[in-house]
C-alpha positions in Angstrom: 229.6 94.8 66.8 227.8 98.2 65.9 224.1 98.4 67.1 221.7 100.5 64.9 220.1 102.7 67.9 218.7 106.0 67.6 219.7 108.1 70.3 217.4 108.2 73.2 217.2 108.2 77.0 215.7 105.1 77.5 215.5 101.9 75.6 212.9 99.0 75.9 214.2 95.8 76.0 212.8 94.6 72.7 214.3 97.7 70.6 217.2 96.5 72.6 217.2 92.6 71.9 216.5 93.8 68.5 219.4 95.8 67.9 221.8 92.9 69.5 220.0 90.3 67.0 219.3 88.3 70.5 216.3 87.2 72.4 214.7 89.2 75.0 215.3 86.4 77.7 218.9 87.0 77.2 219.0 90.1 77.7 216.9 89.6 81.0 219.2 86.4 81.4 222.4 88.9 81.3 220.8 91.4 83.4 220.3 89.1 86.4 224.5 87.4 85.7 226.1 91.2 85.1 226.1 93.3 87.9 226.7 96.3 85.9 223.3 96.2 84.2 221.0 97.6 86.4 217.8 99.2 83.7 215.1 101.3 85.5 211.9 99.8 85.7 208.7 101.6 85.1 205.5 101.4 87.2 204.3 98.4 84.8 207.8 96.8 85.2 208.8 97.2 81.7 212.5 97.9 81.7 213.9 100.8 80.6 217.9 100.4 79.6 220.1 104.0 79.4 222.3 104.8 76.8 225.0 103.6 79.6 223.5 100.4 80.1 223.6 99.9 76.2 227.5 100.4 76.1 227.4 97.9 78.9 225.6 95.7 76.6 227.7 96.2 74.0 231.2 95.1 76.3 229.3 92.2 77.5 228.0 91.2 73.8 231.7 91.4 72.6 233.2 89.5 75.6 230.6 86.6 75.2 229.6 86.6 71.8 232.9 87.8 69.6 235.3 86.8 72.0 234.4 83.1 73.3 234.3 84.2 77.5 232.3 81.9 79.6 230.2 83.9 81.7 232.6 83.7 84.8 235.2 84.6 82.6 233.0 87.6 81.4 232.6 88.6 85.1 236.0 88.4 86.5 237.2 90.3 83.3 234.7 93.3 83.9 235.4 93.5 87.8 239.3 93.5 87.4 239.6 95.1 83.8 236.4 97.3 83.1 238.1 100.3 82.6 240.8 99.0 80.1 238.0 96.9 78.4 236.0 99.3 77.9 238.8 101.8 76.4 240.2 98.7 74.5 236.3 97.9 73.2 235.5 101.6 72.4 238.6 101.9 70.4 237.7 99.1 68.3 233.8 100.0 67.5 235.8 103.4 66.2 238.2 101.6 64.3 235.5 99.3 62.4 233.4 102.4 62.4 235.9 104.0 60.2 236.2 101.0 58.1 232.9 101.2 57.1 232.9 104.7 56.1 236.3 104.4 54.2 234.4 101.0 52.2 231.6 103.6 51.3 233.8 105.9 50.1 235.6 102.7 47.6 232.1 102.1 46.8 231.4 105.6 45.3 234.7 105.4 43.4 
């Protein structure tokens, strides 16, 4: 899945939820299952994601959402595989991200 984020420092979590085409509470709901998403909090509360958390996100969105995990399933695959799903993951948003360019490029022909 490519998001549509400009890039900044900090997200809010509606930009976020937004850009995942999910509710808020999800995201919240994700926060609290996924130890690996820990957003800063302002004075106010208002959470505040990082461009790391967002690729975090983005892993968990594809485990859940594209790829059919359970949310234990999810877990144990981030504990015991992060790094080689994140590497695996990253290669693919390239990949589709090259698709998309080489379909404009069919377009203008």
């Amino acid at each position: 899945m490519h998001i549509d984020l400009p890039e900044k420092r900090y997200y809010g979590i509606g930009e976020v939820a937004k850009a995942f085409g999910v509710n808020t509470s999800l995201i919240r709901f994700w926060e609290k299952e996924f130890d690996v998403l820990q957003p800063k909090k302002n004075a106010k509360g208002n959470r505040k994601f990082t461009p790391e958390d967002i690729k975090n996100l983005q892993l968990i969105y594809h485990l859940v959402k594209e790829r059919g995990f359970t949310l234990d399933g999810a877990k144990t695959h981030l504990k015991e595989e992060k790094q080689k799903a994140l590497s695996n993951f990253e290669v693919i948003e390239k990949l589709q991200k090259v698709r998309a360019e080489l379909l404009k490029i069919k377009e203008q022909l």
